[in-house]
N, C-alpha and C positions, 0 to 999 in steps of 0.2 A: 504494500500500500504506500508506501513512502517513498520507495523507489520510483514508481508511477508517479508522485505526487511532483517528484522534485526534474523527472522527465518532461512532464507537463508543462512544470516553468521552464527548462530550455527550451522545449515546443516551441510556445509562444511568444519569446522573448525575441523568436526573430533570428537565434546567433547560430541555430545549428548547422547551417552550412558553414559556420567560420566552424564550429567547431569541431565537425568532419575534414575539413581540408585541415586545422591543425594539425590531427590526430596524426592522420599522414607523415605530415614534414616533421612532428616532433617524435615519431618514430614510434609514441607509448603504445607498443602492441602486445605480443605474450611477451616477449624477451624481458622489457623494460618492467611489465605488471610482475613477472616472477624475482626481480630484483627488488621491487616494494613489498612482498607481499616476504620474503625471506629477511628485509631487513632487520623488524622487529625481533625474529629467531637470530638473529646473527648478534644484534644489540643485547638478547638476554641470556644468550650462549657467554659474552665477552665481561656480563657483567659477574656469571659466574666463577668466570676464570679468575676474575680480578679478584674477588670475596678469597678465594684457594692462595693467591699469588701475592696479595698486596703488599706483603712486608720483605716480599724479596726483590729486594732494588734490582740484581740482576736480570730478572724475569719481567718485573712491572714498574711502572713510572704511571702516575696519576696524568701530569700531565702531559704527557707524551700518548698514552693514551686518548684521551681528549682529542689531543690534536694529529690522531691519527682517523679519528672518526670524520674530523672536518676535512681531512683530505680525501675520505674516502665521499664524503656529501659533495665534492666540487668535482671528483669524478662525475659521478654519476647524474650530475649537474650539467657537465658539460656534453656528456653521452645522450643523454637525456633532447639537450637543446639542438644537438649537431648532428647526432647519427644519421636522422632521416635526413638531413640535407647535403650530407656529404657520401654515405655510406651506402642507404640505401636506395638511391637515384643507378649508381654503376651496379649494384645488386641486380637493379631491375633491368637497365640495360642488358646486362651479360645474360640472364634467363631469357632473355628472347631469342640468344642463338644458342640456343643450349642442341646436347647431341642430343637425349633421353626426355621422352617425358616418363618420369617417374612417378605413380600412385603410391599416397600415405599407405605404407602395408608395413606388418612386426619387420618384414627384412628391410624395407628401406627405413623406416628407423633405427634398425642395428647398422645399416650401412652409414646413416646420417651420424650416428655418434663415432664411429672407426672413422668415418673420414675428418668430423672436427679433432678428433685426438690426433692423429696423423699432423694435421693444419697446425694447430694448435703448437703441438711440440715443435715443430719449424720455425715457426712464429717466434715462439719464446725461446728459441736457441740464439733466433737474428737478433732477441731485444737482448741478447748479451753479449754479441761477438760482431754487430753492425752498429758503428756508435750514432748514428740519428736516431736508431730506435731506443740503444741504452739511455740516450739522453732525457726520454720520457720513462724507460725502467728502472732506473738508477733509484728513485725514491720510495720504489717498494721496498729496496736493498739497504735501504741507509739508515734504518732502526738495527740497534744493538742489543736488540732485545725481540724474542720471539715469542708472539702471545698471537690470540684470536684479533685482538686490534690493529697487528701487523697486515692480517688482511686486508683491511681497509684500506691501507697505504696506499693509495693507485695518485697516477698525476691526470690531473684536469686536461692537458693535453695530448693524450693517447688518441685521439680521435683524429686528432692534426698529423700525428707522424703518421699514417697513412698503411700500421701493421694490419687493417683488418682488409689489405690485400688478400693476406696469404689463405683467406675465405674464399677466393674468385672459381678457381678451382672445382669447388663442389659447386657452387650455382651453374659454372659451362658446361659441366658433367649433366645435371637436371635436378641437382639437390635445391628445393624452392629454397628463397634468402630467410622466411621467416622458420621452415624447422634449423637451419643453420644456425639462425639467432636463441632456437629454443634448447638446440643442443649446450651451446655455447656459453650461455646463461645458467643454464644446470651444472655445466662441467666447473664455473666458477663456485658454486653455490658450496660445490664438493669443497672445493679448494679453498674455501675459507677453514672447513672442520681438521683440515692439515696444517693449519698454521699455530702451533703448542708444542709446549714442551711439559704438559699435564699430562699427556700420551704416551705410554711406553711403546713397546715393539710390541706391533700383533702377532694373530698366527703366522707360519712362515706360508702358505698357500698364501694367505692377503698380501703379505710381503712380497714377496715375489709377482704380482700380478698386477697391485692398485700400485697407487702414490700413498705413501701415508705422512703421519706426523712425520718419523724417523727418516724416510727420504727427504722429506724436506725440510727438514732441520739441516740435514746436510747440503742441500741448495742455496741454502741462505747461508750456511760457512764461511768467513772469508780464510779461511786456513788452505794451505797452500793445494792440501790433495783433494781438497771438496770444492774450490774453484771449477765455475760450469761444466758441474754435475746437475742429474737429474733435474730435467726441464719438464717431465709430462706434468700432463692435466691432472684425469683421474687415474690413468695406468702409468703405468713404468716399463709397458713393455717398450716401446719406441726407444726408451733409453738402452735398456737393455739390448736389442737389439745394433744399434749406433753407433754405442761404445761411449754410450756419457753415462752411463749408472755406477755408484759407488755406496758400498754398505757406511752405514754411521757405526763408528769404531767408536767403542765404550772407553778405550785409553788415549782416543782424539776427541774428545767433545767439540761440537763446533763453537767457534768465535763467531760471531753474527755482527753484520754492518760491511761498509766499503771497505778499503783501503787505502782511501782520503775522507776524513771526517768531513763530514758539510758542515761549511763555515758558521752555518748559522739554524735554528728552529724557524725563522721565519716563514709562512705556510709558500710566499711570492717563493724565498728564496729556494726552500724544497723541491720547490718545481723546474727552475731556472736553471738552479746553477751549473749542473752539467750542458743545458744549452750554450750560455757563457761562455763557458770552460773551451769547448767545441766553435765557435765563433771565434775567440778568441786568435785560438791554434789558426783555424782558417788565415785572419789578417794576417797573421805574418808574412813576409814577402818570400815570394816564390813564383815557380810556374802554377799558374791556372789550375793544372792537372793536379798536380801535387798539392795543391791545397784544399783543391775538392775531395782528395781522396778522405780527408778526416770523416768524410759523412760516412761511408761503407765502409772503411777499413774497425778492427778492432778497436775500444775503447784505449786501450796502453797502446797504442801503434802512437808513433811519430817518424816525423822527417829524418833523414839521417843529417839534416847540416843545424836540426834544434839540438839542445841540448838539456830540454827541459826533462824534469822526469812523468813518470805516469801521472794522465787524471786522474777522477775519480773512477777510479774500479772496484768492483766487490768481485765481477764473477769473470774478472779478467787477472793477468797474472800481475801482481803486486809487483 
Protein backbone atom coordinates (compact mmCIF):
# COMPACT_ATOMS: atom_id res chain seq x y z
CA UNK A 1 0.00 0.00 0.00
CA UNK A 2 2.80 2.56 0.44
CA UNK A 3 4.62 1.57 -2.15
CA UNK A 4 1.77 2.25 -4.47
CA UNK A 5 1.13 5.22 -2.49
CA UNK A 6 4.45 6.83 -2.91
CA UNK A 7 4.56 5.55 -6.81
CA UNK A 8 1.51 7.46 -7.24
CA UNK A 9 3.21 10.72 -6.27
CA UNK A 10 6.17 10.01 -8.80
CA UNK A 11 3.18 9.39 -11.27
CA UNK A 12 1.89 12.55 -11.19
CA UNK A 13 4.58 14.77 -10.26
CA UNK A 14 5.40 14.63 -13.89
CA UNK A 15 9.31 13.45 -13.38
CA UNK A 16 9.03 9.95 -14.28
CA UNK A 17 10.44 10.01 -17.52
CA UNK A 18 13.45 12.14 -15.91
CA UNK A 19 13.52 9.60 -13.62
CA UNK A 20 13.60 6.52 -16.02
CA UNK A 21 16.40 8.02 -18.29
CA UNK A 22 18.38 8.74 -14.86
CA UNK A 23 18.08 5.29 -13.86
CA UNK A 24 19.84 4.59 -17.16
CA UNK A 25 22.81 6.99 -17.00
CA UNK A 26 23.25 6.54 -13.26
CA UNK A 27 23.62 2.91 -13.86
CA UNK A 28 21.50 1.91 -10.39
CA UNK A 29 20.60 -1.54 -11.76
CA UNK A 30 21.18 -5.20 -9.84
CA UNK A 31 24.93 -4.42 -9.78
CA UNK A 32 24.64 -1.12 -7.94
CA UNK A 33 21.15 -2.29 -5.78
CA UNK A 34 23.36 -5.58 -4.51
CA UNK A 35 26.03 -3.14 -3.23
CA UNK A 36 23.26 -1.03 -1.16
CA UNK A 37 21.56 -3.71 -0.15
CA UNK A 38 25.17 -5.69 1.33
CA UNK A 39 26.37 -2.58 2.74
CA UNK A 40 24.46 -2.55 5.91
CA UNK A 41 25.85 -6.48 6.31
CA UNK A 42 29.21 -5.29 5.50
CA UNK A 43 28.91 -2.16 8.11
CA UNK A 44 27.66 -4.79 10.96
CA UNK A 45 30.12 -7.41 9.97
CA UNK A 46 33.04 -4.50 10.47
CA UNK A 47 31.59 -3.37 13.49
CA UNK A 48 31.92 -6.79 14.87
CA UNK A 49 35.36 -7.16 14.12
CA UNK A 50 36.07 -3.98 15.72
CA UNK A 51 34.20 -4.99 19.26
CA UNK A 52 36.85 -8.42 18.96
CA UNK A 53 39.87 -6.10 17.67
CA UNK A 54 39.67 -2.70 19.28
CA UNK A 55 42.45 -2.75 21.66
CA UNK A 56 44.96 -4.17 19.21
CA UNK A 57 46.47 -1.05 17.65
CA UNK A 58 48.13 -3.48 15.37
CA UNK A 59 44.90 -4.99 13.99
CA UNK A 60 42.41 -1.76 14.51
CA UNK A 61 42.68 2.07 14.60
CA UNK A 62 39.31 3.84 15.23
CA UNK A 63 40.18 6.40 13.06
CA UNK A 64 41.54 4.98 10.24
CA UNK A 65 38.71 2.84 10.34
CA UNK A 66 36.26 5.67 9.90
CA UNK A 67 38.19 6.88 7.34
CA UNK A 68 38.25 3.86 5.48
CA UNK A 69 34.55 3.69 5.30
CA UNK A 70 34.52 7.23 3.76
CA UNK A 71 36.61 6.13 1.14
CA UNK A 72 34.82 3.25 0.47
CA UNK A 73 31.28 5.83 0.21
CA UNK A 74 33.33 8.14 -2.55
CA UNK A 75 33.84 4.90 -4.31
CA UNK A 76 30.89 3.95 -4.67
CA UNK A 77 29.92 7.60 -5.05
CA UNK A 78 31.79 7.91 -8.00
CA UNK A 79 30.68 4.29 -9.41
CA UNK A 80 27.45 5.11 -8.79
CA UNK A 81 27.59 8.66 -10.70
CA UNK A 82 29.81 7.55 -13.73
CA UNK A 83 29.59 3.88 -14.57
CA UNK A 84 26.52 4.37 -16.76
CA UNK A 85 28.02 7.10 -18.46
CA UNK A 86 31.35 5.90 -19.20
CA UNK A 87 31.12 2.08 -18.73
CA UNK A 88 28.08 1.03 -19.80
CA UNK A 89 27.43 3.04 -23.16
CA UNK A 90 30.81 0.65 -24.69
CA UNK A 91 29.10 -2.31 -22.75
CA UNK A 92 26.30 -1.68 -24.84
CA UNK A 93 28.11 -0.98 -27.88
CA UNK A 94 30.39 -4.12 -27.93
CA UNK A 95 27.00 -6.45 -27.22
CA UNK A 96 25.77 -5.51 -30.49
CA UNK A 97 28.44 -7.21 -32.21
CA UNK A 98 28.70 -9.86 -30.19
CA UNK A 99 29.40 -13.62 -31.63
CA UNK A 100 26.77 -15.65 -29.33
CA UNK A 101 23.53 -14.88 -28.29
CA UNK A 102 23.46 -16.47 -25.07
CA UNK A 103 20.12 -17.50 -22.89
CA UNK A 104 20.12 -16.93 -18.98
CA UNK A 105 20.58 -20.87 -18.34
CA UNK A 106 22.45 -22.63 -14.75
CA UNK A 107 25.53 -23.11 -17.43
CA UNK A 108 25.73 -19.60 -18.75
CA UNK A 109 25.77 -18.50 -15.24
CA UNK A 110 28.51 -20.91 -14.28
CA UNK A 111 30.14 -19.66 -17.47
CA UNK A 112 29.29 -15.95 -16.46
CA UNK A 113 31.08 -16.37 -13.02
CA UNK A 114 34.44 -18.53 -14.60
CA UNK A 115 34.65 -15.81 -17.02
CA UNK A 116 34.52 -12.72 -14.59
CA UNK A 117 37.05 -14.77 -12.22
CA UNK A 118 39.29 -15.22 -15.23
CA UNK A 119 38.79 -11.13 -16.06
CA UNK A 120 38.89 -10.23 -12.99
CA UNK A 121 42.21 -11.97 -11.82
CA UNK A 122 43.99 -10.02 -15.03
CA UNK A 123 42.52 -7.13 -14.05
CA UNK A 124 43.89 -7.07 -10.68
CA UNK A 125 47.34 -8.57 -11.64
CA UNK A 126 47.49 -5.18 -14.23
CA UNK A 127 46.24 -2.87 -11.16
CA UNK A 128 49.76 -4.05 -9.79
CA UNK A 129 52.22 -4.40 -12.34
CA UNK A 130 50.79 -1.54 -14.82
CA UNK A 131 51.38 1.61 -12.80
CA UNK A 132 48.14 3.88 -14.39
CA UNK A 133 46.12 1.28 -12.98
CA UNK A 134 48.29 0.99 -9.41
CA UNK A 135 47.91 4.43 -9.29
CA UNK A 136 44.05 4.06 -8.45
CA UNK A 137 45.03 0.48 -6.56
CA UNK A 138 47.66 1.78 -4.45
CA UNK A 139 45.15 2.97 -1.68
CA UNK A 140 43.57 -0.25 -1.10
CA UNK A 141 47.27 -1.21 -0.22
CA UNK A 142 48.37 1.50 1.84
CA UNK A 143 46.52 0.51 5.38
CA UNK A 144 48.91 -1.35 7.71
CA UNK A 145 46.41 -2.99 9.17
CA UNK A 146 44.16 -5.78 8.00
CA UNK A 147 40.54 -5.69 9.09
CA UNK A 148 36.96 -5.86 7.28
CA UNK A 149 37.22 -1.89 6.96
CA UNK A 150 40.36 -2.51 4.73
CA UNK A 151 37.64 -3.59 2.33
CA UNK A 152 36.27 -0.49 1.93
CA UNK A 153 39.42 1.07 0.99
CA UNK A 154 38.75 1.55 -2.80
CA UNK A 155 39.79 5.06 -4.77
CA UNK A 156 36.91 7.21 -6.05
CA UNK A 157 38.80 7.18 -9.33
CA UNK A 158 38.64 3.54 -10.59
CA UNK A 159 36.20 4.32 -12.95
CA UNK A 160 38.55 6.80 -14.69
CA UNK A 161 41.40 4.50 -15.11
CA UNK A 162 39.48 2.63 -17.45
CA UNK A 163 40.24 -1.35 -15.61
CA UNK A 164 36.62 -2.21 -16.33
CA UNK A 165 38.01 -2.85 -19.89
CA UNK A 166 39.32 -6.01 -19.08
CA UNK A 167 35.11 -6.97 -18.86
CA UNK A 168 34.90 -6.22 -22.95
CA UNK A 169 35.67 -9.78 -23.60
CA UNK A 170 32.76 -11.55 -22.02
CA UNK A 171 30.15 -8.89 -23.41
CA UNK A 172 31.86 -9.61 -27.43
CA UNK A 173 31.67 -13.35 -26.46
CA UNK A 174 27.60 -12.79 -25.79
CA UNK A 175 27.90 -12.46 -21.87
CA UNK A 176 24.96 -9.54 -21.46
CA UNK A 177 26.96 -6.35 -19.51
CA UNK A 178 24.24 -6.51 -16.73
CA UNK A 179 24.91 -10.59 -15.54
CA UNK A 180 28.68 -9.39 -15.88
CA UNK A 181 27.83 -6.58 -13.49
CA UNK A 182 25.83 -9.00 -11.31
CA UNK A 183 28.62 -11.43 -11.22
CA UNK A 184 31.19 -8.99 -10.53
CA UNK A 185 29.38 -7.30 -7.73
CA UNK A 186 28.89 -10.75 -5.86
CA UNK A 187 32.50 -11.71 -6.49
CA UNK A 188 33.27 -8.28 -4.49
CA UNK A 189 30.69 -8.80 -1.91
CA UNK A 190 32.83 -12.25 -1.21
CA UNK A 191 35.97 -10.39 -1.04
CA UNK A 192 35.03 -8.00 1.50
CA UNK A 193 34.45 -11.53 4.19
CA UNK A 194 38.56 -12.16 3.11
CA UNK A 195 39.63 -9.18 4.35
CA UNK A 196 40.72 -10.23 8.43
CA UNK A 197 42.93 -11.43 10.35
CA UNK A 198 40.00 -12.95 12.87
CA UNK A 199 40.06 -15.82 10.32
CA UNK A 200 42.29 -18.66 10.67
CA UNK A 201 43.19 -21.33 7.97
CA UNK A 202 40.06 -23.29 6.66
CA UNK A 203 39.66 -26.73 5.60
CA UNK A 204 42.54 -27.57 3.18
CA UNK A 205 39.65 -28.51 0.17
CA UNK A 206 38.53 -24.56 0.74
CA UNK A 207 42.07 -23.71 0.62
CA UNK A 208 43.06 -24.83 -2.09
CA UNK A 209 40.19 -23.91 -4.29
CA UNK A 210 38.60 -20.36 -2.85
CA UNK A 211 40.45 -17.14 -1.91
CA UNK A 212 40.24 -16.93 1.70
CA UNK A 213 41.23 -14.76 4.71
CA UNK A 214 44.86 -16.56 4.62
CA UNK A 215 45.58 -15.81 0.88
CA UNK A 216 44.89 -12.75 1.24
CA UNK A 217 46.41 -11.71 4.07
CA UNK A 218 49.39 -12.60 2.00
CA UNK A 219 48.36 -10.31 -0.89
CA UNK A 220 48.29 -7.42 1.14
CA UNK A 221 52.02 -8.60 2.49
CA UNK A 222 54.53 -6.16 1.64
CA UNK A 223 57.30 -8.76 2.79
CA UNK A 224 59.55 -9.55 0.04
CA UNK A 225 58.04 -13.30 -0.98
CA UNK A 226 54.37 -12.21 -0.78
CA UNK A 227 54.80 -9.33 -3.18
CA UNK A 228 52.19 -9.83 -6.13
CA UNK A 229 50.91 -12.83 -4.92
CA UNK A 230 47.59 -14.16 -5.13
CA UNK A 231 45.33 -11.68 -7.11
CA UNK A 232 41.83 -13.91 -7.40
CA UNK A 233 38.46 -12.87 -6.76
CA UNK A 234 36.62 -15.70 -5.04
CA UNK A 235 39.03 -18.61 -6.38
CA UNK A 236 42.78 -19.03 -6.32
CA UNK A 237 42.79 -21.34 -8.95
CA UNK A 238 43.85 -18.77 -11.77
CA UNK A 239 46.71 -18.07 -9.28
CA UNK A 240 47.50 -21.36 -8.84
CA UNK A 241 47.55 -22.15 -12.05
CA UNK A 242 49.94 -18.71 -13.30
CA UNK A 243 52.37 -19.15 -10.92
CA UNK A 244 51.25 -16.14 -8.55
CA UNK A 245 49.91 -18.31 -5.46
CA UNK A 246 51.96 -18.53 -2.29
CA UNK A 247 50.88 -20.21 1.13
CA UNK A 248 50.82 -17.70 4.27
CA UNK A 249 53.93 -19.08 6.37
CA UNK A 250 53.07 -19.03 10.20
CA UNK A 251 57.15 -18.17 10.72
CA UNK A 252 56.56 -15.09 7.97
CA UNK A 253 53.42 -13.30 9.10
CA UNK A 254 52.63 -10.75 6.62
CA UNK A 255 53.75 -6.96 7.01
CA UNK A 256 50.77 -5.11 5.46
CA UNK A 257 50.95 -1.50 3.79
CA UNK A 258 53.24 -0.11 0.72
CA UNK A 259 56.78 0.34 0.78
CA UNK A 260 56.52 4.03 0.74
CA UNK A 261 54.21 5.39 3.42
CA UNK A 262 51.63 7.82 2.14
CA UNK A 263 52.73 11.03 3.01
CA UNK A 264 49.74 11.97 4.59
CA UNK A 265 45.78 10.42 5.86
CA UNK A 266 44.25 13.11 3.98
CA UNK A 267 41.13 11.39 2.05
CA UNK A 268 42.35 14.09 -1.42
CA UNK A 269 45.72 12.82 -0.68
CA UNK A 270 44.90 8.94 -0.43
CA UNK A 271 43.63 9.06 -3.70
CA UNK A 272 46.24 11.27 -5.54
CA UNK A 273 49.20 10.67 -4.49
CA UNK A 274 50.49 7.87 -6.40
CA UNK A 275 48.88 9.94 -9.56
CA UNK A 276 51.42 12.77 -8.44
CA UNK A 277 54.08 10.60 -7.91
CA UNK A 278 53.41 9.15 -11.80
CA UNK A 279 53.14 12.71 -13.27
CA UNK A 280 55.77 13.79 -11.63
CA UNK A 281 58.38 10.87 -13.07
CA UNK A 282 56.58 11.70 -16.44
CA UNK A 283 57.80 15.71 -16.58
CA UNK A 284 61.15 14.98 -16.29
CA UNK A 285 62.87 15.54 -19.43
CA UNK A 286 63.37 12.90 -21.91
CA UNK A 287 62.14 11.36 -25.13
CA UNK A 288 58.28 11.36 -25.46
CA UNK A 289 58.41 7.49 -25.45
CA UNK A 290 60.39 7.05 -22.52
CA UNK A 291 58.37 9.11 -20.56
CA UNK A 292 55.08 7.66 -21.53
CA UNK A 293 56.34 4.40 -20.64
CA UNK A 294 55.71 5.29 -16.72
CA UNK A 295 51.95 4.76 -17.46
CA UNK A 296 52.32 0.80 -18.43
CA UNK A 297 55.46 -0.13 -17.31
CA UNK A 298 55.63 -1.54 -13.59
CA UNK A 299 55.17 0.72 -10.58
CA UNK A 300 59.29 0.41 -9.38
CA UNK A 301 60.26 0.69 -13.13
CA UNK A 302 62.26 3.89 -13.96
CA UNK A 303 64.45 5.57 -16.51
CA UNK A 304 67.95 4.34 -16.50
CA UNK A 305 69.46 8.16 -16.62
CA UNK A 306 66.83 8.87 -13.04
CA UNK A 307 68.33 8.11 -10.21
CA UNK A 308 65.41 8.22 -8.02
CA UNK A 309 64.49 5.30 -6.03
CA UNK A 310 61.15 3.30 -6.07
CA UNK A 311 57.43 4.98 -5.75
CA UNK A 312 55.14 3.88 -3.93
CA UNK A 313 54.91 0.14 -4.14
CA UNK A 314 53.34 -2.57 -1.93
CA UNK A 315 52.83 -5.37 -4.52
CA UNK A 316 55.97 -4.33 -6.40
CA UNK A 317 59.56 -5.06 -5.42
CA UNK A 318 60.79 -2.64 -2.75
Amino acid sequence: MLLESILTVIERSGLMPLWLWANQWLALDARQLIFVVATPIFVGVAVWEYLRIRHDPKRMNGPEAVRNFLLGAGYQTSELLFAGIIAFPVYALVYQFRWFDLELTWWTVLLTFIGVEFCFYWMHRSSHRIRWFWAAHVVHHSSERMNFTTAMRQNATNIFNGNWWFYIPLVWIGFNPVWVGIAFALSLVYQFFIHTTVVGRLPAWVEWFFNTPSHHRVHHGRNPGYIDKNYGGVVIIWDRLFGTFIDEKAQDPPDYGITKPVPSNNLITLWTHEYVDLFREMAQPGPLLERLKHLWKPPEWQRSSESEPPRSVTANKP
